[in-house]
KERO-433929 format. One record per residue (C-alpha): residue number from 1; residue in one letter; x, y, z. Coordinates in Angstrom, 3 decimals, decimal comma, padded with zeros to 6 digits, always signed. Example, Ala and Ser with C-alpha at 12.3 -4.5 7.8 and 13.67 -1.06 7.14 Angstrom:
<r><k>1</k><r>A</r><u>+012,300</u><v>-004,500</v><w>+007,800</w></r>
<r><k>2</k><r>S</r><u>+013,670</u><v>-001,060</v><w>+007,140</w></r>
//
This chain:
<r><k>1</k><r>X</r><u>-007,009</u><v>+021,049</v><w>-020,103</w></r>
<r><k>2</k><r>X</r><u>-009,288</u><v>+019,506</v><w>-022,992</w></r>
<r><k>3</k><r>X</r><u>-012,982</u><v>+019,425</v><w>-022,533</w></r>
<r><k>4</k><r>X</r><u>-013,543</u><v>+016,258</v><w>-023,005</w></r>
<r><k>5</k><r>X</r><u>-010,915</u><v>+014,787</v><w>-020,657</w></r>
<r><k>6</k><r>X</r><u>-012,720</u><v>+012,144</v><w>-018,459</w></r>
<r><k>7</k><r>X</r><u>-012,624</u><v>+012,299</v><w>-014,502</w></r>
<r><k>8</k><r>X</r><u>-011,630</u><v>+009,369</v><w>-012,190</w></r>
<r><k>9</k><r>X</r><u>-014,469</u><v>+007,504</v><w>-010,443</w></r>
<r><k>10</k><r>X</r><u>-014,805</u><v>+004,070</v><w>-008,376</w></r>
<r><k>11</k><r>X</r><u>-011,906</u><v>+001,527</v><w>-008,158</w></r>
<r><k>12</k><r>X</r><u>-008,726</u><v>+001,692</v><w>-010,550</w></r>
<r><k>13</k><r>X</r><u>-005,878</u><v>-000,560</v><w>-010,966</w></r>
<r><k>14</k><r>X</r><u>-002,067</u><v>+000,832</v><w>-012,182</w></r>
<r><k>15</k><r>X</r><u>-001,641</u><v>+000,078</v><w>-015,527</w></r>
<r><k>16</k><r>X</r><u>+002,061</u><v>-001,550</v><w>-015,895</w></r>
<r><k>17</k><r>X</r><u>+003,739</u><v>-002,656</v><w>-019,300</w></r>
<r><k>18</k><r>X</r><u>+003,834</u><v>-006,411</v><w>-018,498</w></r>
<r><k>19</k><r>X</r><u>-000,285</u><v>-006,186</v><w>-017,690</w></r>
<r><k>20</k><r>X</r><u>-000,726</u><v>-004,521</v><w>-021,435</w></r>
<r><k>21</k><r>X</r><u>-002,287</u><v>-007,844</v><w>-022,850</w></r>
<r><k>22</k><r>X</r><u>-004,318</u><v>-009,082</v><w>-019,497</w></r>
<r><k>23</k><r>X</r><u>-006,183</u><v>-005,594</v><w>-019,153</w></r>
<r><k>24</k><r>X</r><u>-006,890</u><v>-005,467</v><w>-023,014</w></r>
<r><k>25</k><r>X</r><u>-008,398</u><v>-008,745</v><w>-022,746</w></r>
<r><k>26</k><r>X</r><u>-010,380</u><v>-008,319</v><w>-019,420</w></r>
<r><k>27</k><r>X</r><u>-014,105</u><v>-007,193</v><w>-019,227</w></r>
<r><k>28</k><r>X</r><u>-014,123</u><v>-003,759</v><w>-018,970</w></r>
<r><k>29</k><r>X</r><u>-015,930</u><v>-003,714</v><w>-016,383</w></r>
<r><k>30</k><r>X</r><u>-013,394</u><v>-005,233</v><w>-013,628</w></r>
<r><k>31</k><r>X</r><u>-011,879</u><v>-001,429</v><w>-013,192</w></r>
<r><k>32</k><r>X</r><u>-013,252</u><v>+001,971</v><w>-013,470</w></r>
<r><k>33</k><r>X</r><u>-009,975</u><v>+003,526</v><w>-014,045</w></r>
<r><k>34</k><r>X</r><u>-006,320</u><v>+003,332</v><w>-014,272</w></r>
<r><k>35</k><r>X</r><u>-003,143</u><v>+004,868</v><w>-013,357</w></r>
<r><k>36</k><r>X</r><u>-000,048</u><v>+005,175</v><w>-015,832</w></r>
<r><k>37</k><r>X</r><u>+003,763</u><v>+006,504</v><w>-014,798</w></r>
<r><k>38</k><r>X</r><u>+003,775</u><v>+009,133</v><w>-017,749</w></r>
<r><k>39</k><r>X</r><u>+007,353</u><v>+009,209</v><w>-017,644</w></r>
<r><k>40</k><r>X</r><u>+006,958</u><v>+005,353</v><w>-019,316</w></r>
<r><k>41</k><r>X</r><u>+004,969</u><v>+006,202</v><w>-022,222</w></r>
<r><k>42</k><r>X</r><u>+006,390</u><v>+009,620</v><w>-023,488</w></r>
<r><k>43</k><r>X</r><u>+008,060</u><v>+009,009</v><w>-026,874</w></r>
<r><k>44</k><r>X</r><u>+006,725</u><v>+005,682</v><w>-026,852</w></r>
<r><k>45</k><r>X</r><u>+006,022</u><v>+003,981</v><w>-030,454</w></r>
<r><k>46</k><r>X</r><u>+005,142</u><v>+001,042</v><w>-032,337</w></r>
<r><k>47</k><r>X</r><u>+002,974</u><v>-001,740</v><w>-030,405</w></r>
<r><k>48</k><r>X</r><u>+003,666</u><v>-000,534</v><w>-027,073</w></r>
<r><k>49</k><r>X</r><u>+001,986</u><v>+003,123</v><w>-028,312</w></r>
<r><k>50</k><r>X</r><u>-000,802</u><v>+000,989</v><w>-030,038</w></r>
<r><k>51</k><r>X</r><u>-001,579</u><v>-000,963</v><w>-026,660</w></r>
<r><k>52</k><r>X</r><u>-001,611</u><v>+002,255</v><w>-024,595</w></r>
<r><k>53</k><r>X</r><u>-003,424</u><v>+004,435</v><w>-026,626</w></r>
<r><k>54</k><r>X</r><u>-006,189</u><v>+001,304</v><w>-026,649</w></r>
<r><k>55</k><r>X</r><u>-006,715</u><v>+001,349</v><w>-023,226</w></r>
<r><k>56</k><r>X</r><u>-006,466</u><v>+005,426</v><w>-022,778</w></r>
<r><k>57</k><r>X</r><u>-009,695</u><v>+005,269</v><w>-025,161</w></r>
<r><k>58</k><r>X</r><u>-011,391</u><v>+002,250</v><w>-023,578</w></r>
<r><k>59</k><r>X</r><u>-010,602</u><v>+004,095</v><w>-019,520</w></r>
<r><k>60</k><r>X</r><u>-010,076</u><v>+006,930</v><w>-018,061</w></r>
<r><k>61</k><r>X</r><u>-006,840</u><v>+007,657</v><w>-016,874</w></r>
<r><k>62</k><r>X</r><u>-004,610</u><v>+009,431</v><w>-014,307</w></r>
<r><k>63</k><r>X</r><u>-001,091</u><v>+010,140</v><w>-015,132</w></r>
<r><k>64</k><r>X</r><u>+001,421</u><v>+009,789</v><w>-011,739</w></r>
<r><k>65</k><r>X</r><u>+004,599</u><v>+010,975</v><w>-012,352</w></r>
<r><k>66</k><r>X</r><u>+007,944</u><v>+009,723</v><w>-011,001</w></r>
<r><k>67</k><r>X</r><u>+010,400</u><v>+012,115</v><w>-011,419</w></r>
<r><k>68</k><r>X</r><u>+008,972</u><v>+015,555</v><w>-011,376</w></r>
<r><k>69</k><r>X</r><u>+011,044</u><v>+016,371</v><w>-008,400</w></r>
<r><k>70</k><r>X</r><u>+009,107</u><v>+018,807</v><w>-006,755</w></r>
<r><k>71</k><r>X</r><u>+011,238</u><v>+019,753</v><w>-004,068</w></r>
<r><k>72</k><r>X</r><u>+014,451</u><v>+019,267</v><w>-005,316</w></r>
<r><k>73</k><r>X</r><u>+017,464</u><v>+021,764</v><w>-005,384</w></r>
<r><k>74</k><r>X</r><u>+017,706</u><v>+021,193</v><w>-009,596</w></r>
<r><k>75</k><r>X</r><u>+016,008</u><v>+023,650</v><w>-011,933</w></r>
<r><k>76</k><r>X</r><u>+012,158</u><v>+022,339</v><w>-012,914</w></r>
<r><k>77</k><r>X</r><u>+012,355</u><v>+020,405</v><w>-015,793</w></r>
<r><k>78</k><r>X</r><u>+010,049</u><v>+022,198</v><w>-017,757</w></r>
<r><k>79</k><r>X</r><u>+010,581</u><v>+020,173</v><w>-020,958</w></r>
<r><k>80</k><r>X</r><u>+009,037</u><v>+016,989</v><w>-019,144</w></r>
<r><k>81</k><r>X</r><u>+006,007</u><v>+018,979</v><w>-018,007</w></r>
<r><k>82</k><r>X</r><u>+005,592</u><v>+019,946</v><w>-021,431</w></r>
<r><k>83</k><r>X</r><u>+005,373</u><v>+016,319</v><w>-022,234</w></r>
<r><k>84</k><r>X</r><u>+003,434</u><v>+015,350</v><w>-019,446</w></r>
<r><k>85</k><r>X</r><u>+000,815</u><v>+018,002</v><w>-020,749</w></r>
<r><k>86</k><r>X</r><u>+000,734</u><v>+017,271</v><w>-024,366</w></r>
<r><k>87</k><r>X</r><u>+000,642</u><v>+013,187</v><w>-023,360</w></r>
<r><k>88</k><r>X</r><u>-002,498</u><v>+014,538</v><w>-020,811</w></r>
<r><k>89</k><r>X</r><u>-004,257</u><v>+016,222</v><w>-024,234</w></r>
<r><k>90</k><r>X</r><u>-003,552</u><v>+013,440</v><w>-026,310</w></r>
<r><k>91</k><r>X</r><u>-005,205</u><v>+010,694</v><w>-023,827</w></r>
<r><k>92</k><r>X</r><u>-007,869</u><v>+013,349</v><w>-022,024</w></r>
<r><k>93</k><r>X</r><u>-006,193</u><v>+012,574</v><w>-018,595</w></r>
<r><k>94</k><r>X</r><u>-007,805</u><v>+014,757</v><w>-016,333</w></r>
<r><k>95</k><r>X</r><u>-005,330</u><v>+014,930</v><w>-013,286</w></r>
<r><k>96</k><r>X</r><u>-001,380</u><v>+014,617</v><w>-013,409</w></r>
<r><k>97</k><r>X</r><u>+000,115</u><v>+013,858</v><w>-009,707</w></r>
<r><k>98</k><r>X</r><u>+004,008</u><v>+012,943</v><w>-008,506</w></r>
<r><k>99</k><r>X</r><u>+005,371</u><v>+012,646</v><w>-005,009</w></r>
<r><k>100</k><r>X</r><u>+006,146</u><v>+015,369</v><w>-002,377</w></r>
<r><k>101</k><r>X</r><u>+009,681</u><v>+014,362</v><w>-002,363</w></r>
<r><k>102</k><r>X</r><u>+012,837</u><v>+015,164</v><w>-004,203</w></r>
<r><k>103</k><r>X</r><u>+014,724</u><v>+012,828</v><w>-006,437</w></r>
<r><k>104</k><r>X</r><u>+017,495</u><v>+015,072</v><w>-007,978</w></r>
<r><k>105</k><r>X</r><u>+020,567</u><v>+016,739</v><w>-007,301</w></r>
<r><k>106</k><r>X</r><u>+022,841</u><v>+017,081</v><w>-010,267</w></r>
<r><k>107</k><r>X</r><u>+020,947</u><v>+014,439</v><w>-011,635</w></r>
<r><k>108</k><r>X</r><u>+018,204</u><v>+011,709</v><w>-010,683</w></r>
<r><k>109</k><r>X</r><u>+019,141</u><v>+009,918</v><w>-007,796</w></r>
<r><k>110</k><r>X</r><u>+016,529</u><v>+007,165</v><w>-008,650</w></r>
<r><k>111</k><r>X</r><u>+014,874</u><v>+007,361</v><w>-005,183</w></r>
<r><k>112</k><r>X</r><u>+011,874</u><v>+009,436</v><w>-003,545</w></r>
<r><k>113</k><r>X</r><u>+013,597</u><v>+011,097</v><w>-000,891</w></r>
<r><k>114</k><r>X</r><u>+011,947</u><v>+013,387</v><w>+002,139</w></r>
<r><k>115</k><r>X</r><u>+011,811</u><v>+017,182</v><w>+002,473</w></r>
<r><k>116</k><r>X</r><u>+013,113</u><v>+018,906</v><w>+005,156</w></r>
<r><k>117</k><r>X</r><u>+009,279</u><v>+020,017</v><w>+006,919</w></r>
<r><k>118</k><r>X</r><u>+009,749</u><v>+023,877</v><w>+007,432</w></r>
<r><k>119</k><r>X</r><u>+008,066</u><v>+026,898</v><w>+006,342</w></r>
<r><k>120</k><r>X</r><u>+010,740</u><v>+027,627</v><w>+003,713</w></r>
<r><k>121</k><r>X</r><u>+010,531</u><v>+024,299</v><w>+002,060</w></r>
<r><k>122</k><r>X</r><u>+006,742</u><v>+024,675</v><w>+002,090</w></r>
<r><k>123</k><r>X</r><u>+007,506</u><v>+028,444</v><w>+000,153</w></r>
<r><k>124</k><r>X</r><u>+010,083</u><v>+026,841</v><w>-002,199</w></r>
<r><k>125</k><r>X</r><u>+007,782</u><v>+023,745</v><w>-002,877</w></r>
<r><k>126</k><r>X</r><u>+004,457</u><v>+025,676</v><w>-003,859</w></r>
<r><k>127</k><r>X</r><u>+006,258</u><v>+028,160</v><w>-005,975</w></r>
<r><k>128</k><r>X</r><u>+007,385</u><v>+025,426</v><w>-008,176</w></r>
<r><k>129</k><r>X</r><u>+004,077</u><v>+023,472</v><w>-008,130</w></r>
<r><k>130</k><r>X</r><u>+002,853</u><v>+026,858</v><w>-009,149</w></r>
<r><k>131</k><r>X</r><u>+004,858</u><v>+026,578</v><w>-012,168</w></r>
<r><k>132</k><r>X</r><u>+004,092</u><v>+023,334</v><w>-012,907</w></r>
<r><k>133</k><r>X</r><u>-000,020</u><v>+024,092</v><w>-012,471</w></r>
<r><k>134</k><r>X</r><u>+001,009</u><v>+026,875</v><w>-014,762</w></r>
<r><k>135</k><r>X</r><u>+002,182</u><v>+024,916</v><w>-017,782</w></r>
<r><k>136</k><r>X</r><u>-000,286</u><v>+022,207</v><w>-016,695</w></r>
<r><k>137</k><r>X</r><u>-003,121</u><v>+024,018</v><w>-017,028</w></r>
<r><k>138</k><r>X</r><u>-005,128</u><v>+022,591</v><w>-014,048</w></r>
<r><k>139</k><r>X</r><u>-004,356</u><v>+021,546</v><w>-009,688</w></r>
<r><k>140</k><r>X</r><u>-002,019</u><v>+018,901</v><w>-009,751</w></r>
<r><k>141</k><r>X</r><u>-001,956</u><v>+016,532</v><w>-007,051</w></r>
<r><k>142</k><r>X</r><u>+000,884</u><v>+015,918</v><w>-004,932</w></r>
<r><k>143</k><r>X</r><u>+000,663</u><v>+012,113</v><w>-002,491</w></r>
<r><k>144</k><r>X</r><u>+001,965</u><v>+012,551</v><w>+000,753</w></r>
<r><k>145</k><r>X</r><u>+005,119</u><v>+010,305</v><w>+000,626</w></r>
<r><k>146</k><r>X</r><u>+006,465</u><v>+007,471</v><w>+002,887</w></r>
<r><k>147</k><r>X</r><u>+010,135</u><v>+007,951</v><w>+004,504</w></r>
<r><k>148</k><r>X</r><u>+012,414</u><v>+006,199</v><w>+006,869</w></r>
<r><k>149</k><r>X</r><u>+015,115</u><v>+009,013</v><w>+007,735</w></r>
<r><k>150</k><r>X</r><u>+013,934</u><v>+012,316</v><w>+008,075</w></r>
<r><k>151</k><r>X</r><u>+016,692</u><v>+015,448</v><w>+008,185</w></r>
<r><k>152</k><r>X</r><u>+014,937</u><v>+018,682</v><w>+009,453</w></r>
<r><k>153</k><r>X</r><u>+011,167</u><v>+019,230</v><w>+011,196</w></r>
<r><k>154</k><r>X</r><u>+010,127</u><v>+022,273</v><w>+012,296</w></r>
<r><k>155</k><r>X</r><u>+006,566</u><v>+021,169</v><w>+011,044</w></r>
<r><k>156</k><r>X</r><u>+004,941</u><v>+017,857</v><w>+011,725</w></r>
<r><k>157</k><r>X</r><u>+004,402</u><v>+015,711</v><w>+008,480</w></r>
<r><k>158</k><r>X</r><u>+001,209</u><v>+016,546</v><w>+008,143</w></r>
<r><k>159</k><r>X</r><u>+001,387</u><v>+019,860</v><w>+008,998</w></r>
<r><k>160</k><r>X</r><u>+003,773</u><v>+019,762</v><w>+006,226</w></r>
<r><k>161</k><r>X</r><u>+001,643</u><v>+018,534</v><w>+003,811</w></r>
<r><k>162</k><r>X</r><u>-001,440</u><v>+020,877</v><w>+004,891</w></r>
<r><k>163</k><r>X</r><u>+000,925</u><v>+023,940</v><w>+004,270</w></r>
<r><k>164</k><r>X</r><u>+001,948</u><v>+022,886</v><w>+000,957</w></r>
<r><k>165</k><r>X</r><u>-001,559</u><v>+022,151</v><w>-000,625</w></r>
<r><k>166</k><r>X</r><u>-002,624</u><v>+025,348</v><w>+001,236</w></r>
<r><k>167</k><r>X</r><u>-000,280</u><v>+027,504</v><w>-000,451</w></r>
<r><k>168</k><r>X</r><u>+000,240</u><v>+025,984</v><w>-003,493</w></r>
<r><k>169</k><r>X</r><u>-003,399</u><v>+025,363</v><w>-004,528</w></r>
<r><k>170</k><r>X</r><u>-002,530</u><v>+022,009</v><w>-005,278</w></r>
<r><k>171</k><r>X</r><u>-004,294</u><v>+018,609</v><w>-004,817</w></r>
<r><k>172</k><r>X</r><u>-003,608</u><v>+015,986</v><w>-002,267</w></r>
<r><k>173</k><r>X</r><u>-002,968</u><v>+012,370</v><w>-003,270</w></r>
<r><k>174</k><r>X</r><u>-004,147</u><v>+010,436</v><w>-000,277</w></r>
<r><k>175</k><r>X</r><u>-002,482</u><v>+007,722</v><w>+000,175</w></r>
<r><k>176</k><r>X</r><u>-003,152</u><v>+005,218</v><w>+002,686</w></r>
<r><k>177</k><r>X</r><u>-000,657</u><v>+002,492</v><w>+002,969</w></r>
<r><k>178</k><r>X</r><u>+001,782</u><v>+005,451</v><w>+003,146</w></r>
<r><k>179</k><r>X</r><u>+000,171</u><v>+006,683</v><w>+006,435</w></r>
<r><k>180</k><r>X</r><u>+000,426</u><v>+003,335</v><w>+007,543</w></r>
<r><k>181</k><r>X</r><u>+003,986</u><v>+002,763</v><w>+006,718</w></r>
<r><k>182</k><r>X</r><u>+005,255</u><v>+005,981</v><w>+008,389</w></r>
<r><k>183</k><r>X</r><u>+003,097</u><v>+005,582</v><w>+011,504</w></r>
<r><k>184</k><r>X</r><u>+004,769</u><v>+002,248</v><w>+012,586</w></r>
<r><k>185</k><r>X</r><u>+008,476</u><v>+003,440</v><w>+011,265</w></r>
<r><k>186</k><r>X</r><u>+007,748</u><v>+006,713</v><w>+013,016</w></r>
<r><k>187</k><r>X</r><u>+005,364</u><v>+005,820</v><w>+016,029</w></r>
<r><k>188</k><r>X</r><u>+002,022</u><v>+008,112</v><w>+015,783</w></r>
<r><k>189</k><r>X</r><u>-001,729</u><v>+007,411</v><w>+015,232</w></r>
<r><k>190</k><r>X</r><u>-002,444</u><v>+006,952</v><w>+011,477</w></r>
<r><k>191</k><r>X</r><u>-005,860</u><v>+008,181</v><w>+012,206</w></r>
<r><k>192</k><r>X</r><u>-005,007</u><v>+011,395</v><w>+013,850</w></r>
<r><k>193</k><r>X</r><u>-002,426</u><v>+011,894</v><w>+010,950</w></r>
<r><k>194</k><r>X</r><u>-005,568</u><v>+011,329</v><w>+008,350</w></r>
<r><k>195</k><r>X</r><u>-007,460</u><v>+013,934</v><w>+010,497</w></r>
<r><k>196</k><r>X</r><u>-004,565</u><v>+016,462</v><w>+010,342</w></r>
<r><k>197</k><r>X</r><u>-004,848</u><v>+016,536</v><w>+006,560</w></r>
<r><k>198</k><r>X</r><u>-006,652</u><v>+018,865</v><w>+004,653</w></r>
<r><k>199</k><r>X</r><u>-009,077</u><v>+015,921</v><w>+002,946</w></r>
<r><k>200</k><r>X</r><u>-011,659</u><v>+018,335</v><w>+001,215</w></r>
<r><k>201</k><r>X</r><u>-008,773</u><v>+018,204</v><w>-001,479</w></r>
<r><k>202</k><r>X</r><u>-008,243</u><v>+015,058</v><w>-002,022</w></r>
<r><k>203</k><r>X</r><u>-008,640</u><v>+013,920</v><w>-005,946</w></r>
<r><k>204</k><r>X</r><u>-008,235</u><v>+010,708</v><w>-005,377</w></r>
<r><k>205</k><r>X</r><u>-006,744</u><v>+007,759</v><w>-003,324</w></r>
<r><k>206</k><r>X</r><u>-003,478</u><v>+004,994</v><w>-003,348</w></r>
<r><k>207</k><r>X</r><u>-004,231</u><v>+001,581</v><w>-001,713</w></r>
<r><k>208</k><r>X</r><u>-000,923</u><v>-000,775</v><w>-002,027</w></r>
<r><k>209</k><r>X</r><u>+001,283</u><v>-003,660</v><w>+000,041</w></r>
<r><k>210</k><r>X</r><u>+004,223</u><v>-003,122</v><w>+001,424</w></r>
<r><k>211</k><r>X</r><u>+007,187</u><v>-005,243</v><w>+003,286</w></r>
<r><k>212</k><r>X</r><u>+007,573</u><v>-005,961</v><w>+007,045</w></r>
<r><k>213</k><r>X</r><u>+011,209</u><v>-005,832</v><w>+007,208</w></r>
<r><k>214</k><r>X</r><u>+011,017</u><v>-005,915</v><w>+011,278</w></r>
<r><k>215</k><r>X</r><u>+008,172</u><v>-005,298</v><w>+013,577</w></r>
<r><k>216</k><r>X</r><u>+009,109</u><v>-001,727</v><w>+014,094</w></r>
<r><k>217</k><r>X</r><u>+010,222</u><v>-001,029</v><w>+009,766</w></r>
<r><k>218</k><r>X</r><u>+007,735</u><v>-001,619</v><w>+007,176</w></r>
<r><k>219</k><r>X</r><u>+009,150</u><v>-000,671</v><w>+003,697</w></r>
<r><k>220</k><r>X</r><u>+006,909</u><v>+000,560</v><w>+001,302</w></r>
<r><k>221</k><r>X</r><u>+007,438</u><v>-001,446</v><w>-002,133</w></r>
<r><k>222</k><r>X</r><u>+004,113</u><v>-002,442</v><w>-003,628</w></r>
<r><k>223</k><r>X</r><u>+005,133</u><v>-005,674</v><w>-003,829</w></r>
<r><k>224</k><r>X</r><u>+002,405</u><v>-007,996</v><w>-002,121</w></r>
<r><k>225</k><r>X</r><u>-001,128</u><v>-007,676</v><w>-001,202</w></r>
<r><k>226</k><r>X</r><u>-002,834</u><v>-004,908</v><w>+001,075</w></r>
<r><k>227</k><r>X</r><u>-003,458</u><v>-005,972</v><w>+004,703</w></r>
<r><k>228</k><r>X</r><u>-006,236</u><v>-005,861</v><w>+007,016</w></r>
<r><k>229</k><r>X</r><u>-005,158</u><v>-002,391</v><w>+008,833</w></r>
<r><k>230</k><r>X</r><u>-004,704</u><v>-000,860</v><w>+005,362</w></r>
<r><k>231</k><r>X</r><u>-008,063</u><v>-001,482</v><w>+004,371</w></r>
<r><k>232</k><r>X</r><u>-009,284</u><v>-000,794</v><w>+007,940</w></r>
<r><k>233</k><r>X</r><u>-007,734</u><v>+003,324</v><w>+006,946</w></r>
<r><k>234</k><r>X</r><u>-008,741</u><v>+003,071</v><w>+003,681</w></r>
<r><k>235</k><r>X</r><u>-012,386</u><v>+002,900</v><w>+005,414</w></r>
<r><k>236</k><r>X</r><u>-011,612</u><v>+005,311</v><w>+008,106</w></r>
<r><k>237</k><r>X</r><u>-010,858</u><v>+007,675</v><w>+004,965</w></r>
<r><k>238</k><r>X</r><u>-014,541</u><v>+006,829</v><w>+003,302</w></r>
<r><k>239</k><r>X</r><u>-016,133</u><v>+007,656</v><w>+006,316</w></r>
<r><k>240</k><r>X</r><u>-014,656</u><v>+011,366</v><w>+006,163</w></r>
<r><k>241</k><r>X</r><u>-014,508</u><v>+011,966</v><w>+002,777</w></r>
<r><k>242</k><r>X</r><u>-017,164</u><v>+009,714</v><w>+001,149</w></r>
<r><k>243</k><r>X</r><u>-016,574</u><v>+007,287</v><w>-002,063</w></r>
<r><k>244</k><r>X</r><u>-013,889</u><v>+008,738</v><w>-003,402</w></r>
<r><k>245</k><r>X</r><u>-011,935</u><v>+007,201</v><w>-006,628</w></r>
<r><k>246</k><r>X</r><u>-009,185</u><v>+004,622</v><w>-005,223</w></r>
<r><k>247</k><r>X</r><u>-006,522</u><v>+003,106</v><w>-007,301</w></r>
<r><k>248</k><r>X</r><u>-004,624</u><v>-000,062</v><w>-006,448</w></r>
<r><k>249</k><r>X</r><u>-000,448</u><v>+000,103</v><w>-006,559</w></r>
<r><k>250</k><r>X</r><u>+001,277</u><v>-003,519</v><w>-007,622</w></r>
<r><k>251</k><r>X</r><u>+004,989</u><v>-002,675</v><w>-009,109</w></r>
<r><k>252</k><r>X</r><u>+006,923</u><v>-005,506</v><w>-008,173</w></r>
<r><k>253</k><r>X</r><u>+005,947</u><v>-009,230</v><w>-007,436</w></r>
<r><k>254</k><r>X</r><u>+002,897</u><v>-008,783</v><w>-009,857</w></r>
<r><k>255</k><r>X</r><u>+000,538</u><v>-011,848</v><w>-009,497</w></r>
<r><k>256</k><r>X</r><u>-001,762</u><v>-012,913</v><w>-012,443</w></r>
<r><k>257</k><r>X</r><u>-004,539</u><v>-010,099</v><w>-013,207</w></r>
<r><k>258</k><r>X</r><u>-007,176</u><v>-012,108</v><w>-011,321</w></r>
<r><k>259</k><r>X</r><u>-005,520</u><v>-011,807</v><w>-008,015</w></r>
<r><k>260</k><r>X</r><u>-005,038</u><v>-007,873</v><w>-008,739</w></r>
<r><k>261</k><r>X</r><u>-008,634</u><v>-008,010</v><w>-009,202</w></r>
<r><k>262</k><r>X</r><u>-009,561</u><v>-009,379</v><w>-006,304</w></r>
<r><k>263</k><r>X</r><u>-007,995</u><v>-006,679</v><w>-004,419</w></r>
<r><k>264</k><r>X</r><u>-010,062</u><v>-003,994</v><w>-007,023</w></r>
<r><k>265</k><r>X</r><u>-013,023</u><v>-005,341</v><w>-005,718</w></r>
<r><k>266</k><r>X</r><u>-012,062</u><v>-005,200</v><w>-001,999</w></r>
<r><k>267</k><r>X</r><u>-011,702</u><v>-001,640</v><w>-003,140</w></r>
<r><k>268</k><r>X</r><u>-015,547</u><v>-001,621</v><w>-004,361</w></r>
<r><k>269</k><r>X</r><u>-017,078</u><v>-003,597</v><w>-001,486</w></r>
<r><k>270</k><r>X</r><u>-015,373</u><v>-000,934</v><w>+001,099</w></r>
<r><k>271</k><r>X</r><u>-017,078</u><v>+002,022</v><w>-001,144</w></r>
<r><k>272</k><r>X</r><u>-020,288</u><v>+000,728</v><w>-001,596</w></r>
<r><k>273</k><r>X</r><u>-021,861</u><v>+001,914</v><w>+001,405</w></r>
<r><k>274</k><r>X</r><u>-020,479</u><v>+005,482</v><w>+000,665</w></r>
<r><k>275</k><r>X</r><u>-021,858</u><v>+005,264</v><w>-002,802</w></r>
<r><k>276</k><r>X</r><u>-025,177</u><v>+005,362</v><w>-001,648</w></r>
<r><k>277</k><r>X</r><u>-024,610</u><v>+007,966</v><w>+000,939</w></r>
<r><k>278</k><r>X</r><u>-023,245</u><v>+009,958</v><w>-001,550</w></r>
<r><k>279</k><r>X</r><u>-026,168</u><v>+009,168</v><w>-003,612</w></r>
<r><k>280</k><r>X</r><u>-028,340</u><v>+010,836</v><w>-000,634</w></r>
<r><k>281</k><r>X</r><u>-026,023</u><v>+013,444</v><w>-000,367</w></r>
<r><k>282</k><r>X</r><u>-026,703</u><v>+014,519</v><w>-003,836</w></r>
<r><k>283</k><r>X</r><u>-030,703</u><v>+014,190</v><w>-004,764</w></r>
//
């Protein structure tokens, strides 16, 4: 990784192709960092490239990846790493994530889709994140996923996840809506789920909406506002892990940058009390 790459820190906001002219207009000093789908910008030119490299120089940036398909029965696809890595030196991203799903067999099957939770997909998984770090050249961080069908368990989800980041050496992705989805749609405790997780390697954190399809089904799209018991985990999260970077998700249903920004600064006024006990922490 290049030396002067530039690490997350505070509140972010996902950067998405119909925001480029809002967030190059805005005060830089609304978000502390943002979030691109690499996948989006590879091989881009011409204005789009212009706008992107702009903001890569004016914020720090994470890249989160859509379609490395980590535990998927197709051969890596080494060639998109490659990209991913030079994109990452060309924009000093310091940390490359992507889901712990698979989304390929014989080809992209344009959806995140869950792992079976046993010991050998846990083997198979962290061999191939291996390769990945490998090429890489640094952890990458993998974000515990949401689901609705699930098709083997000898493992509990988040014993699943713990066993991959063990082994691997990877990151963890924390994110928190996801833990909320999947405890309704699968009936546990979100809070004893956060416990289960191995949080000392978390990089950083996903805050986002999601749909109530039914009482029992919420669907995980990104497509409205975060609610009260999102924020309330996001906080239970602080409180074991301190003030660490958090990134806001909108893909669909985007509402005018000042309403995203409103939700960026829920994001700040939740970490401000861990800012200072980090402070404390440290000097």
């Amino acid at each position: 990784m290049p030396e002067n790459n530039r690490e997350l820190h505070g509140a972010g906001l996902g950067l998405r192709r119909a925001l480029l002219g809002p967030l190059l207009s805005m005060d830089e000093t609304h978000v502390d960092f943002m979030e691109a789908a690499p996948e989006n910008w590879i091989g881009v030119g011409g204005r789009y490239e212009k706008q992107f490299m702009a903001l890569a120089e004016r914020y720090p940036l994470s890249f989160h990846g859509l379609s490395l398909d980590i535990g998927g029965p197709d051969a890596l696809d080494v060639d998109l790493v490659k990209s991913v890595r030079a994109l990452m030196d060309a924009c000093r991203v310091s940390v490359y994530s992507d889901h712990l799903t698979y989304c390929a067999a014989d080809g992209h099957l344009y959806d995140l889709l869950p792992i079976p939770f046993t010991q050998e997909a846990v083997r198979y998984v962290a061999d191939r994140v291996r390769q990945v770090q490998d090429i890489i050249g640094a952890p990458i961080a993998l974000e515990n996923a949401s689901y609705y069908a699930q098709a083997h368990t000898e493992l509990s989800e988040a014993e699943f996840v713990s066993a991959v980041v063990h082994e691997s050496g990877c990151d963890l992705l924390l994110d928190v809506n996801n833990i909320y989805v999947n405890s309704i749609n699968h009936r546990y405790d979100p809070v004893a789920y956060l416990d289960a997780l191995p949080l000392e390697k978390v990089r950083y954190i996903h805050v986002a909406g999601h749909y109530d399809e039914a009482p029992d089904l919420k669907v995980d799209t990104h497509g409205t506002a975060v609610i009260d018991p999102v924020w309330a985990l996001l906080t239970q999260a602080y409180q074991r892990i301190g003030c660490v970077p958090t990134l806001l998700e909108r893909d669909f249903n985007i509402p005018p940058l000042d309403k995203l920004l409103e939700e960026v600064s829920m994001i700040r006024q939740l970490q401000a009390p861990f800012v200072a006990r980090n402070a404390q922490a440290a000097g």
